[in-house]
C-alpha positions as CSV (number, residue, x, y, z in Angstrom):
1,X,23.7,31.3,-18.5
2,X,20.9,29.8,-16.1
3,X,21.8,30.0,-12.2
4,X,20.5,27.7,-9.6
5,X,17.6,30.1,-8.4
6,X,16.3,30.5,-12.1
7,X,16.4,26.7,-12.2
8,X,14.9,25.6,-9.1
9,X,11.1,25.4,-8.3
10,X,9.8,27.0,-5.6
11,X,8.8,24.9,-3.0
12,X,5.4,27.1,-2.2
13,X,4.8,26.5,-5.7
14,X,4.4,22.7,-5.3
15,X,1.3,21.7,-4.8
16,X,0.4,18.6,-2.5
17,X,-2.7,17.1,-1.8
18,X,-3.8,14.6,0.8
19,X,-7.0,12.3,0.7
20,X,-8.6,10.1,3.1
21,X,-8.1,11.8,6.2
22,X,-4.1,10.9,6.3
23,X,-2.5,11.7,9.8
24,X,-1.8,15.5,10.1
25,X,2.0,14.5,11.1
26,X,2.1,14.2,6.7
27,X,0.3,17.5,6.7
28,X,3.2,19.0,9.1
29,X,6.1,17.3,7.3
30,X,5.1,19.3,3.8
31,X,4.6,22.5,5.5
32,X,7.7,22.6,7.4
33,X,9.5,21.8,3.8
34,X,7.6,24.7,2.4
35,X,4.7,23.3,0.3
36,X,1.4,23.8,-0.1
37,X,-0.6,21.5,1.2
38,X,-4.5,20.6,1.1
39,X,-5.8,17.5,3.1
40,X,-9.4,16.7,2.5
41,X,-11.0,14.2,5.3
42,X,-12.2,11.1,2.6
43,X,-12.2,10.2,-1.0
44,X,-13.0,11.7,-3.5
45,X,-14.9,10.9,-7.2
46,X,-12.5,10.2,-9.7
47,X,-14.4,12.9,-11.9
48,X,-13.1,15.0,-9.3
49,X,-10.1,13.9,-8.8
50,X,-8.9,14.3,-12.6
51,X,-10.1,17.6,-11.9
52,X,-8.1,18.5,-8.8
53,X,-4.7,17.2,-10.0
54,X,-4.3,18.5,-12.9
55,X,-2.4,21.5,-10.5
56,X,-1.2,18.7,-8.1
57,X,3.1,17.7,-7.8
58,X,2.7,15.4,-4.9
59,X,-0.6,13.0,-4.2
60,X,-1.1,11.0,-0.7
61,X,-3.7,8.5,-0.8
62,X,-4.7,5.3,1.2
63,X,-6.8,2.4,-0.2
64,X,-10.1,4.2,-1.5
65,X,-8.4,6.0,-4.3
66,X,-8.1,4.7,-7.7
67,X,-5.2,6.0,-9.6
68,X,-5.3,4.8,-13.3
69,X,-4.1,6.2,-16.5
70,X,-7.0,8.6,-16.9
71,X,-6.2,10.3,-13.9
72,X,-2.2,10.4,-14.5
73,X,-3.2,11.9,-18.5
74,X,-4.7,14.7,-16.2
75,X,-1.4,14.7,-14.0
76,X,0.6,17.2,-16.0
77,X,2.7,18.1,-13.0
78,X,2.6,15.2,-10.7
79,X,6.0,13.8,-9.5
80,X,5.1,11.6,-7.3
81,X,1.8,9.5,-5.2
82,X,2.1,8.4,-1.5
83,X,0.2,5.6,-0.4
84,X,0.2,6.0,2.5
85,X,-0.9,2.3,3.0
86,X,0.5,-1.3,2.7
87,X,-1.0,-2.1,-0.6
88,X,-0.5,-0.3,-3.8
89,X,-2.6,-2.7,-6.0
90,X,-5.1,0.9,-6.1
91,X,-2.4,2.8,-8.4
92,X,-1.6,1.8,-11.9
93,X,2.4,1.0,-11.2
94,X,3.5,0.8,-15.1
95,X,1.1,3.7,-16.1
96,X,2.9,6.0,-13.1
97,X,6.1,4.6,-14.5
98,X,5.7,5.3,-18.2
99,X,4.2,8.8,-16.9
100,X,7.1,9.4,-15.4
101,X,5.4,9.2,-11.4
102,X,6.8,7.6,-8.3
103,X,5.0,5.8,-6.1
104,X,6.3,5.2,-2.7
105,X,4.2,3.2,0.2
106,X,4.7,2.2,3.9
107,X,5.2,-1.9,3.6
108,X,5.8,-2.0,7.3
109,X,4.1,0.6,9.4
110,X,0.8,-0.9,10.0
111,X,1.7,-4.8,10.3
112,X,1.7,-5.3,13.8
113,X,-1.5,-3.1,14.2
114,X,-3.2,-5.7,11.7
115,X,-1.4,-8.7,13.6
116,X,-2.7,-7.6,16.9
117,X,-6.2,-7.7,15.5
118,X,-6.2,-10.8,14.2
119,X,-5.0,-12.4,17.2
120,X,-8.1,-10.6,19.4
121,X,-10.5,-11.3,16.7
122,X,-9.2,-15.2,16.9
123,X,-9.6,-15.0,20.8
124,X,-12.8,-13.5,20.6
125,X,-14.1,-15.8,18.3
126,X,-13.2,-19.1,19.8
127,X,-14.7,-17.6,23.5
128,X,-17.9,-16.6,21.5
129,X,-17.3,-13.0,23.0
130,X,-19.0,-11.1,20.5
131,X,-22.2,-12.8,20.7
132,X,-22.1,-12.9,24.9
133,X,-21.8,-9.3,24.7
134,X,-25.0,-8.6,22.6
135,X,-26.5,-10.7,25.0
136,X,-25.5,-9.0,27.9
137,X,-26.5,-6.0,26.4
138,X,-30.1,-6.8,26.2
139,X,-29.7,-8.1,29.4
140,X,-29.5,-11.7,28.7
141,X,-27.0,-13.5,31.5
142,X,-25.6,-16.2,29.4
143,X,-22.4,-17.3,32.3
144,X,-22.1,-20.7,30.1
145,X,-19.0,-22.8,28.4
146,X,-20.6,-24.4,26.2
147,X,-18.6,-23.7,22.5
148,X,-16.1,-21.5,24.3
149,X,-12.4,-22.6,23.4
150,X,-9.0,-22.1,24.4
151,X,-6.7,-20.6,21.2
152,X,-4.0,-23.0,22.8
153,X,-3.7,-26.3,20.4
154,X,-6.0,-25.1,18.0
155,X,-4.7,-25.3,14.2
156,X,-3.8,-21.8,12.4
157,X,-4.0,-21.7,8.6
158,X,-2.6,-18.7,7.1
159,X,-3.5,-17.8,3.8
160,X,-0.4,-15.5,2.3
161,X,2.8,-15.9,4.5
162,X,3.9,-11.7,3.5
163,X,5.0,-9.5,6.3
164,X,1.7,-10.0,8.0
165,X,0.9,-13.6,7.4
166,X,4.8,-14.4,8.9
167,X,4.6,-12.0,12.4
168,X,1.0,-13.5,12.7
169,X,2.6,-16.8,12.7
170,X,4.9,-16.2,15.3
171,X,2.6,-14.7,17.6
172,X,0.2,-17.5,17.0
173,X,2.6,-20.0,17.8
174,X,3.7,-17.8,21.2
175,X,0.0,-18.4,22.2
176,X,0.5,-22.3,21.7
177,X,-1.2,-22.5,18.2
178,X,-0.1,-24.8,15.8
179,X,0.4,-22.7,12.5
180,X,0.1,-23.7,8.8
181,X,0.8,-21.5,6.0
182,X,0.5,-21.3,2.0
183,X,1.5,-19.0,-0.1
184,X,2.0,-19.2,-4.4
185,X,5.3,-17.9,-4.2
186,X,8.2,-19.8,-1.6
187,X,8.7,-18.6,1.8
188,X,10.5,-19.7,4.3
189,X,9.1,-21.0,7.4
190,X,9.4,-19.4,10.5
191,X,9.5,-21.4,14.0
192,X,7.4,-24.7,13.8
193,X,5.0,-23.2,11.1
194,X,3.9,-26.0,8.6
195,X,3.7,-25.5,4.9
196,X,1.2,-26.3,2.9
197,X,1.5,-27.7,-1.0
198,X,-1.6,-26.5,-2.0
199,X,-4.7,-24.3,-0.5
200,X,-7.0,-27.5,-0.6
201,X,-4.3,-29.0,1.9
202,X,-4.3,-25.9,4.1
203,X,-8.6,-25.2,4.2
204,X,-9.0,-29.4,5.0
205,X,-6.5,-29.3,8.5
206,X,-6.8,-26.2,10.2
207,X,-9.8,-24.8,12.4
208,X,-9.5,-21.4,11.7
209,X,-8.4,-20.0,8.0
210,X,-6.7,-15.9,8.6
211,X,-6.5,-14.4,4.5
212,X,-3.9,-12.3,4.2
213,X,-3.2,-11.7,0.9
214,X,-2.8,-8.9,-1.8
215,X,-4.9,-7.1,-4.3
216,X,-3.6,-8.7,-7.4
217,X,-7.0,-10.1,-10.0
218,X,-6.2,-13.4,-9.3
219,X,-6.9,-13.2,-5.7
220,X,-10.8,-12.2,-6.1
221,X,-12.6,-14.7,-4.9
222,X,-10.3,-16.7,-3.4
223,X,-12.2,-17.8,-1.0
224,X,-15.8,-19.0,-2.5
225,X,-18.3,-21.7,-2.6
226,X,-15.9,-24.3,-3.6
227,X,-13.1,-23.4,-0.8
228,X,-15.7,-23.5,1.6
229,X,-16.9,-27.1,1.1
230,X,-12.7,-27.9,2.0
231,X,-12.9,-26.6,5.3
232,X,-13.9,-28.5,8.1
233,X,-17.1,-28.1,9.8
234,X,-17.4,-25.2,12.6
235,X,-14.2,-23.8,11.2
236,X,-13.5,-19.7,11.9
237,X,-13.0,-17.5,8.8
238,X,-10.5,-14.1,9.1
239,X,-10.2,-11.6,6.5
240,X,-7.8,-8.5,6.8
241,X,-6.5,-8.4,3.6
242,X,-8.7,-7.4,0.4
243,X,-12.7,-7.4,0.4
244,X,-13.2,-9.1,-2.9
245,X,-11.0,-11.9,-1.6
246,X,-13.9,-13.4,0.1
247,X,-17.3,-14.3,-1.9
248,X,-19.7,-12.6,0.7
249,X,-22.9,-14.4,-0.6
250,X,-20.8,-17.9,-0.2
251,X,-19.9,-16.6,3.3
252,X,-23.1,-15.6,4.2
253,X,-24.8,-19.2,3.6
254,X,-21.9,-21.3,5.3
255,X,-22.2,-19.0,8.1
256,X,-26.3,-19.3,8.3
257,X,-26.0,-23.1,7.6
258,X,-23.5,-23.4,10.6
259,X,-20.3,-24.9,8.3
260,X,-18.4,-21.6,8.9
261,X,-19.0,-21.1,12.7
262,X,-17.6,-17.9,13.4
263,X,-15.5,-14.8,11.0
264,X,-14.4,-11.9,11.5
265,X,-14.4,-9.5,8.1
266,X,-12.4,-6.5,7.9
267,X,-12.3,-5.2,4.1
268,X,-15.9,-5.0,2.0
269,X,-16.0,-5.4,-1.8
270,X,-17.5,-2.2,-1.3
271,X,-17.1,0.4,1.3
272,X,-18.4,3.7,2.3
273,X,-16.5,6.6,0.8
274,X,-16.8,8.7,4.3
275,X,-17.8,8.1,7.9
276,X,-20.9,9.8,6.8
277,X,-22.0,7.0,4.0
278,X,-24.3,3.9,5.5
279,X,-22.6,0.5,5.5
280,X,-24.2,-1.9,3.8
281,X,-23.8,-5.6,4.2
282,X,-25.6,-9.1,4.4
283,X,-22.9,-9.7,7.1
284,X,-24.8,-7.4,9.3
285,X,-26.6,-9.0,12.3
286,X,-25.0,-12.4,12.2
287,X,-24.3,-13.9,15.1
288,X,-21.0,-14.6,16.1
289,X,-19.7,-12.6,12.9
290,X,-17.0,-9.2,13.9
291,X,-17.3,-7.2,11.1
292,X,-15.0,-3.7,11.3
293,X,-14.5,-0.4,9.4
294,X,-11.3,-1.5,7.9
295,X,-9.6,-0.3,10.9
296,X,-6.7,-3.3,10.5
297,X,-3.9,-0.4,10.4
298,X,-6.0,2.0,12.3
299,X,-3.6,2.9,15.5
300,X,-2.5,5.8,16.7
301,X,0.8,4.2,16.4
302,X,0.6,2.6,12.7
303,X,-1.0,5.5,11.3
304,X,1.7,7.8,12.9
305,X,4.7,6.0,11.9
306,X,3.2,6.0,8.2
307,X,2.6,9.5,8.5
308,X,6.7,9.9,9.2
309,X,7.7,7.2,6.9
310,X,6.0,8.0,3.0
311,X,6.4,11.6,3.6
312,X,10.3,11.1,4.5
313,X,10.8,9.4,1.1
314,X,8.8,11.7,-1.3
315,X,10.5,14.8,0.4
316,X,13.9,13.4,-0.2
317,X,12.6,12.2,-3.6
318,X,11.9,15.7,-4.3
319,X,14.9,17.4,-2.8
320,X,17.7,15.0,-3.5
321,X,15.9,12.5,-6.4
322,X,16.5,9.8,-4.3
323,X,14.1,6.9,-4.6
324,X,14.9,4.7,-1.9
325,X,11.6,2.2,-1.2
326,X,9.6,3.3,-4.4
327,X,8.1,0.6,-5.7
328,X,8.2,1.5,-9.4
329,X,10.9,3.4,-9.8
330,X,14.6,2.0,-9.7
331,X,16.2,2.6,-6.5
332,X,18.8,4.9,-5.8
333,X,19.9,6.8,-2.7
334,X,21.4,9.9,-3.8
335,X,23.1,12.5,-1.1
336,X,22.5,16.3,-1.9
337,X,25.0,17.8,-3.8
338,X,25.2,21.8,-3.5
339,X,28.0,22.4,-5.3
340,X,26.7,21.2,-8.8
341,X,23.1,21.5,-10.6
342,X,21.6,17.9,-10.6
343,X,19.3,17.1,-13.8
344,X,16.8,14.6,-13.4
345,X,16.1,12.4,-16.9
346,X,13.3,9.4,-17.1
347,X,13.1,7.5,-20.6
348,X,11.7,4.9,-21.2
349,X,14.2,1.6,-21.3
350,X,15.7,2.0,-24.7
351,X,19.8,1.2,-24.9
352,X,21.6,4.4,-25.6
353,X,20.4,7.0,-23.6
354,X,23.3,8.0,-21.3
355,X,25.2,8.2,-24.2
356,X,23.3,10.5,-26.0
357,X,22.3,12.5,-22.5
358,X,26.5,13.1,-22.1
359,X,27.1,13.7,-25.8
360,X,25.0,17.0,-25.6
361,X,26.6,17.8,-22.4
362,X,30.2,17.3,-23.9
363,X,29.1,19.1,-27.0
364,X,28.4,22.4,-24.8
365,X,31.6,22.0,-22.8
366,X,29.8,21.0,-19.3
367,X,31.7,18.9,-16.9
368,X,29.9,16.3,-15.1
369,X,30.8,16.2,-11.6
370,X,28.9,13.4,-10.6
371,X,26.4,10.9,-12.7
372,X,23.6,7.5,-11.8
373,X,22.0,5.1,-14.1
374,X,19.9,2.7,-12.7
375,X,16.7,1.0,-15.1
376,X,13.6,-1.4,-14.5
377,X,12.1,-3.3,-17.0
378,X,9.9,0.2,-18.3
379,X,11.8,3.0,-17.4
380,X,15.5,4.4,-17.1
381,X,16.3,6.7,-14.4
382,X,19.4,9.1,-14.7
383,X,20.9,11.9,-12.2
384,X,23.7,14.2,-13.4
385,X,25.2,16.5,-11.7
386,X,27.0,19.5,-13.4
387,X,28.5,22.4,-13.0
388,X,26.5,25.3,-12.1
389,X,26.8,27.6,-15.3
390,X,26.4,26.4,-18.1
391,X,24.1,27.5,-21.5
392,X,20.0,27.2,-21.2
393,X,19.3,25.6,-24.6
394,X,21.3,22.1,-23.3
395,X,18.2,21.1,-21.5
396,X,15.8,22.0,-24.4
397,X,18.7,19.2,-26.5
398,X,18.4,16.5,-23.1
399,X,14.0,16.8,-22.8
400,X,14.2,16.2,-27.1
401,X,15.4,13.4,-27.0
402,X,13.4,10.0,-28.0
403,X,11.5,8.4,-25.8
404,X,12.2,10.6,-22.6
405,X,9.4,10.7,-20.5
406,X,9.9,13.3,-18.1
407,X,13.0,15.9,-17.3
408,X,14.0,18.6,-14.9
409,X,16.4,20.4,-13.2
410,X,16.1,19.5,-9.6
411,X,18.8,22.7,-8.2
């Protein structure tokens, strides 16, 4: 008969490992649970990284770090990834699925951090600030006017109306902009925000143009030679979202030709891998162009309530199975249950499976004292509890059975 000691894993057995210098709070969180926990400061190589997680249960990564199915054929033990970011465009979502990995992010710990730049980097841009301040710095007095706006009646277009686009809006609006918006899929508008029909409608009305849109393919190059020749002369470009979402070389010339007067660029089509690599960019030395470190979610505050938030769902993940706000997995909020061993069973979405799962139970006499079924499109997720003794070779039978992806007994 197995017991619940021979059954559980022990939790200094289960390895974690953070990349990309992620907030120590995460590193805190895992030790007080009782894991081991390495946390290296950037990125690395994904030749390294198939090495290193081949002994890994738990991954935390932010936007630098490619997770594909390579990687996961390496990921022998892996339960679960952490992006400990907005976007999750950076992991493989049916790959983790079929693999049997969740994938839990923070959709809304950094979006007022990336709000709040935006609306400085709009300020700044209208006033000219960044180019007065190079100025001053060489010593050049340049007390003048001339070019510098007020943010107040100018027109807002806001490319991807998500949970940054919309709070931008409303800010925006606060300050006396007037705010239109596109985005492919509907959303509602929010205070006197105007919607847009198309992107051509949006780039032709509105002085400054804020991208804030996700990683998917069809997104790259959004923004390029053709969107540029929409926009109106002296028009301000913002980008905070993804840095292939902007054609850099079309940028470039609209901003050295004087179409595009102003733009601040957040996110590179390709970045350093450390603070230690050199930045390279034609962007670099343009006048009236902000470019920054993609440091749009890069507060104290953001960072820190991501560094609560992923770590809060992959540790109840792991203790309870619950999979509240994992964004491939099916969601189910599941309460500890220490009066019963709970069995954790990912299949892939075939009919049948519970059946089969409870016909080996009942065959071997075991009660079931609690069960959840919940499926997406790829996978079935299942959680039985049962009582505590019962005979070893019924979960030998349960991991058999066709097309189950992963299996174990959680306590």
């Amino acid at each position: 008969m197995i017991n619940q000691m021979e059954t559980s894993f022990p939790k200094n057995k289960i390895n974690i490992l953070l990349l990309e210098n992620i907030h120590p709070l995460a590193r805190e969180m895992f030790q007080k649970e009782g894991f081991h926990v390495e946390s290296l400061a950037g990125s690395i190589s994904h030749a390294e990284l198939e090495e290193k997680i081949k002994d890994v249960s738990v991954l935390g990564i932010r936007s630098k770090t490619n997770i594909d199915a390579e990687i996961l054929d390496n990921a022998k033990r892996l339960l679960c990834v952490g992006a400990f970011c907005i976007g999750t465009n950076q992991i493989d979502l049916t790959a983790c699925s079929l693999k049997g990995v969740a994938v839990f992010n923070a959709p809304f710990s950094n979006t007022r951090s990336v709000v709040e730049l935006a609306i400085g980097e709009i300020i700044m841009l209208f006033r000219g600030v960044y180019e007065k301040c190079q100025k001053l710095h060489n010593g050049i007095w340049d007390k003048s006017a001339k070019n510098n706006f007020e943010v107040r009646g100018k027109k807002l277009g806001i490319i991807g109306y998500g949970k940054i686009g919309s709070q931008l809006s409303i800010l925006a609006e606060d300050m006396g902009m007037q705010v239109y918006y596109y985005d492919i899929v509907e959303k509602l508008a929010l205070g006197n925000a105007v919607k847009c029909n198309s992107l051509k409608e949006l780039l032709s009305n509105v002085d400054v143009v804020s991208v804030h849109v996700d990683g998917r393919n069809d997104n790259y190059h959004l923004i390029g030679p053709e969107q540029f020749t929409k926009m109106k002369p002296g028009v301000l470009l913002l980008n905070l979202s993804r840095g292939f979402t902007v054609d850099i070389e079309a940028l470039v010339a609209n901003l050295q030709s004087g179409h595009v007067r102003g733009a601040a660029i957040d996110v590179f089509p390709e970045e350093p891998l450390n603070n230690q690599q050199i930045f390279q960019s034609k962007l670099r030395h343009l006048p009236n162009v902000i470019i920054t470190p993609h440091i749009g979610g890069s507060t104290e505050e953001a960072q820190e309530h991501i560094s609560r938030f992923v770590p809060s769902k992959m540790i109840d993940f792991i203790n309870s199975g619950s999979t509240i706000m994992s964004v491939n997995f099916p969601n189910l909020q599941l309460p500890e249950f220490n009066q019963a061993n709970r069995l954790i069973h990912i299949h892939t979405n075939v009919p049948g499976m519970l059946a089969q799962i409870n016909h080996i139970l009942a065959s071997n006499g075991i009660n079931i004292l609690g069960q959840y079924l919940k499926t997406t499109d790829e996978i079935g997720y299942v959680i039985t509890d049962i009582e505590k003794n019962y005979d070893a070779k019924i979960l030998d039978e349960i991991k058999k059975i066709p097309n189950t992806i992963k299996f174990r007994v959680l306590y």
